[in-house]
C-alpha positions as CSV (number, residue, x, y, z in Angstrom):
1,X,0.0,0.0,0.0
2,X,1.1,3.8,-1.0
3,X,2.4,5.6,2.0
4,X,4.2,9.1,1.9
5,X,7.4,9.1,3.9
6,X,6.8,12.7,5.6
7,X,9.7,13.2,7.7
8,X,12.9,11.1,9.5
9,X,11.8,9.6,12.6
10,X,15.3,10.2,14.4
11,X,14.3,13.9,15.9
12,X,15.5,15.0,19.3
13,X,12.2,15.8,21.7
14,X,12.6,19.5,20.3
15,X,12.6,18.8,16.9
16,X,10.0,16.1,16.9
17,X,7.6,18.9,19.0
18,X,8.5,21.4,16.7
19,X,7.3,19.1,13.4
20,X,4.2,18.3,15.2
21,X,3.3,21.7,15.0
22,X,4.2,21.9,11.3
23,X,2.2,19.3,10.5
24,X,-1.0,19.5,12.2
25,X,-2.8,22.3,9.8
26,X,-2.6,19.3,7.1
27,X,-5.1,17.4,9.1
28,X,-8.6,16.9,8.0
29,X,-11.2,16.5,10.5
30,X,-14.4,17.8,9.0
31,X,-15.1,15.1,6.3
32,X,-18.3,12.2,7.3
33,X,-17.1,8.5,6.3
34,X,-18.9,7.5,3.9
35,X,-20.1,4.0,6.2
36,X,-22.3,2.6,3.9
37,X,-19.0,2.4,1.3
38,X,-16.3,1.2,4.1
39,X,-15.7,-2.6,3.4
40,X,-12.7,-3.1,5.6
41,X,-11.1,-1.7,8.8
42,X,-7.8,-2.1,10.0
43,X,-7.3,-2.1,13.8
44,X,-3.3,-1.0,14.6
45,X,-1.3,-1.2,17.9
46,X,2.4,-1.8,19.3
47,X,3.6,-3.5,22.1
48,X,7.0,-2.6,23.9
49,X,9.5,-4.6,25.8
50,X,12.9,-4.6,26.6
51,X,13.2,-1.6,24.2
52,X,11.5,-3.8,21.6
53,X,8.6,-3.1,19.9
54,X,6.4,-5.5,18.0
55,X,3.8,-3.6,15.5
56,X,0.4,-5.4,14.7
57,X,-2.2,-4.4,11.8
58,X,-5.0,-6.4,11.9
59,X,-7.9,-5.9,8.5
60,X,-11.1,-6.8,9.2
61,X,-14.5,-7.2,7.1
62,X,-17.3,-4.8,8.0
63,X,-19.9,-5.7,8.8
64,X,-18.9,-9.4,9.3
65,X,-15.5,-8.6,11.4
66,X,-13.6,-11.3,9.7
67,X,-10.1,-11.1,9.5
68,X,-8.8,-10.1,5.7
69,X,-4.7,-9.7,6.9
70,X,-2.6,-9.1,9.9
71,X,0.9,-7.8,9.2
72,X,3.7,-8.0,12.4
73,X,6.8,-6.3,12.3
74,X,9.4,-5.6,15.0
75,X,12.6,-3.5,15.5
76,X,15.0,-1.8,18.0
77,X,12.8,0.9,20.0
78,X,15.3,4.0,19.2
79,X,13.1,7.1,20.5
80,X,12.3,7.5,24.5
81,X,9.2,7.3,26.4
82,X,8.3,11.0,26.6
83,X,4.4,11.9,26.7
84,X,2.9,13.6,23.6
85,X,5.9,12.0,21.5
86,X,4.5,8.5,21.2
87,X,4.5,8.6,17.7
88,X,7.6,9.0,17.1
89,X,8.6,5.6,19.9
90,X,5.7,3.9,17.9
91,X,5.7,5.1,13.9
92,X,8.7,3.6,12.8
93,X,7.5,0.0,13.7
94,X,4.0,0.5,12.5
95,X,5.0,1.9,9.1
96,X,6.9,-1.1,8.8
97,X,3.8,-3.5,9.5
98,X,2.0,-1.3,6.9
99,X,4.3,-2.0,4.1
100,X,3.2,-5.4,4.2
101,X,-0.4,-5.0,3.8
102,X,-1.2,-6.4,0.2
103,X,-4.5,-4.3,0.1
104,X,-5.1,-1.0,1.7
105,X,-8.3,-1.6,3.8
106,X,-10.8,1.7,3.7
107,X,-10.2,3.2,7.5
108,X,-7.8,2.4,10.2
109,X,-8.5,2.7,13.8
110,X,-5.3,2.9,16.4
111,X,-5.1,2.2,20.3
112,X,-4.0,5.5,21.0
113,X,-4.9,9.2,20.3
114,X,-5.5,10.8,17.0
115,X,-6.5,14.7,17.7
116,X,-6.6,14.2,21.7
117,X,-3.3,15.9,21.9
118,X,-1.8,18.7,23.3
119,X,-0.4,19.4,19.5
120,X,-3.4,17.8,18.0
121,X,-1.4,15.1,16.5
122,X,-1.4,12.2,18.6
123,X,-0.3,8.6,16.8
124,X,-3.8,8.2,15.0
125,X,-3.5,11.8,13.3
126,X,0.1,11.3,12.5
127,X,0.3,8.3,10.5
128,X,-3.2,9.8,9.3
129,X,-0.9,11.8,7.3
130,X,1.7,9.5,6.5
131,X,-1.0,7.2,4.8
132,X,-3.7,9.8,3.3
133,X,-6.7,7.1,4.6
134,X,-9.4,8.0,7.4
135,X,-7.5,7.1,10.9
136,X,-9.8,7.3,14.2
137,X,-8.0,7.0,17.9
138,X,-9.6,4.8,20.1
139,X,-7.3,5.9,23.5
140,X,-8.2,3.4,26.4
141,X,-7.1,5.8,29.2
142,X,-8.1,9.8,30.0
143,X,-5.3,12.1,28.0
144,X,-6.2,15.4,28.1
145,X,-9.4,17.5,28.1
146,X,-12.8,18.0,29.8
147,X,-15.8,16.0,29.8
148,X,-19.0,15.0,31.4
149,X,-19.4,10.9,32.3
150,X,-21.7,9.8,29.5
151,X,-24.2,7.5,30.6
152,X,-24.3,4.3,31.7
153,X,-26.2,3.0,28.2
154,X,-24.0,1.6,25.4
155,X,-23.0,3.9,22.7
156,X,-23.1,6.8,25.1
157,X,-20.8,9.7,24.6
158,X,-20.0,12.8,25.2
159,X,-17.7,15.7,23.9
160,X,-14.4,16.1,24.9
161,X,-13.1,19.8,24.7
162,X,-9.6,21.5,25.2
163,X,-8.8,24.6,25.8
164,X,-12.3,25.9,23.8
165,X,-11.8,23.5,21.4
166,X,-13.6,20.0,20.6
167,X,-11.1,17.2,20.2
168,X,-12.7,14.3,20.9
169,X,-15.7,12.1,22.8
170,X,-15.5,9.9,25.5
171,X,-17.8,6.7,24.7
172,X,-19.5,4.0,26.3
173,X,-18.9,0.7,24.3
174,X,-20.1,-1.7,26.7
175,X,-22.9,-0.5,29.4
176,X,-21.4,0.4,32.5
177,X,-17.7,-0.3,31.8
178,X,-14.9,2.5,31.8
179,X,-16.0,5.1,28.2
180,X,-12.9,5.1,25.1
181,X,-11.5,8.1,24.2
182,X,-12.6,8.8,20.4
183,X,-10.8,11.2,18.1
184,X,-10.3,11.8,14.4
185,X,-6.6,11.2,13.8
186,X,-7.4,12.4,9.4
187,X,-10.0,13.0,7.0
188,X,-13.3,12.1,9.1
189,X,-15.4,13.8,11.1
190,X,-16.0,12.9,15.0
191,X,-19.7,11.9,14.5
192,X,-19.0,9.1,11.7
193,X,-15.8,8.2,13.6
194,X,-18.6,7.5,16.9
195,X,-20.7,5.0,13.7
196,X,-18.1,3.0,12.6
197,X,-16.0,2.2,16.2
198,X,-19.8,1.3,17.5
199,X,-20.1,-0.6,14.8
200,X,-16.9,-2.6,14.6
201,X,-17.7,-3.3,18.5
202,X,-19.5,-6.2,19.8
203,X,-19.4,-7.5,23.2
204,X,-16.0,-6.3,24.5
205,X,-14.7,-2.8,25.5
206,X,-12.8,-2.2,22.2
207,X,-13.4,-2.5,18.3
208,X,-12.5,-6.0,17.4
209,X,-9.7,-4.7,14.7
210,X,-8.1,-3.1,17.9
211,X,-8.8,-6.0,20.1
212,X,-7.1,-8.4,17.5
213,X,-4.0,-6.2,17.2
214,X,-3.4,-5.5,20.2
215,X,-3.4,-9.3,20.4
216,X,-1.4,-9.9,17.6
217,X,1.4,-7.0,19.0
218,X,2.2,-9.3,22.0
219,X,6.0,-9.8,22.8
């Protein structure tokens, strides 16, 4: 599958901060998915140990939630663990998985922040660019922002603003269990972002793609 090589990943903190703000007026967050088209989603995540990291894309069919593909790949991690800079611990590995995909599925959702970001360009939003396909960030823990508790119900949610500006929603996949933190990461809009992780959901807390990758990431 095409992706655009944006940038060098091997940025001191400074520089990689200072890039994030570069590239964060490319990102598109206003267009709806068009859900009726979307065929396939990819779920993405990367797990770390021992300063290795282990990358996991996992396409699924929508509706059925079959698995299409999972690409692995693994490397050295060469960037530290520094909050808002995740991307650039985590990109490297997960382009690499990418490359391998035979077939570029039609939106990918990542366990971890797209536009809930002090910079706006959290992991989802990043690679958003890097790939020029919708990307949704389906965080599993509180970043940044204000909210109120949606209720108990499943598919609940409510908006997520920071500092005056809406960034993401917090929502309820499974009734009574902890909300995820939605976002665009690129070229969606929040409200069909909500549809199609509701939709890829079933009877756990996370969408199936990210379930299975965060599976298939395991070191």
């Amino acid at each position: 599958m095409r992706i655009d090589e944006l940038h060098d990943w091997n940025l001191d903190p400074k520089r990689a901060i200072a890039l994030q703000h570069e590239l964060a007026p490319n990102l598109i967050s206003d267009v709806p998915l068009a859900l009726d088209e979307i065929t396939s989603v990819a779920g993405v995540d990367v797990s770390i140990r021992h300063q290795r990291s282990r990358a996991a894309v996992v396409v699924m069919s929508v509706p059925g939630l079959e698995v299409l593909e999972i690409a692995r790949a693994e490397r050295e991690v060469s960037f530290p663990y520094i909050p808002g800079l995740l991307a650039f611990r985590e990109g490297p590995v997960v382009v690499d998985a990418l490359r391998q995909l035979r077939r570029a599925p039609d939106a990918f959702i990542f366990d971890g922040m797209g536009q809930i970001h002090p910079r706006k360009l959290g992991i989802a939003a990043h690679l958003g660019l890097w790939l020029g396909q919708p990307t949704i960030g389906c965080g599993k823990t509180h970043y940044i922002g204000e909210y109120i508790e949606p209720a108990e119900a499943k598919g609940s949610s409510s908006l997520i603003n920071y500092r005056d500006e809406l960034i993401g929603a917090a929502l309820r996949t499974r009734e009574k269990v902890k909300p995820v933190y939605i976002s665009v990461g690129h070229l969606a809009d929040l409200e069909s972002a909500l549809k199609l992780v509701m939709s890829a959901t079933t009877r756990f807390r996370l969408p199936e793609p990210v379930r299975a990758a965060h599976h298939a990431a395991r070191l």
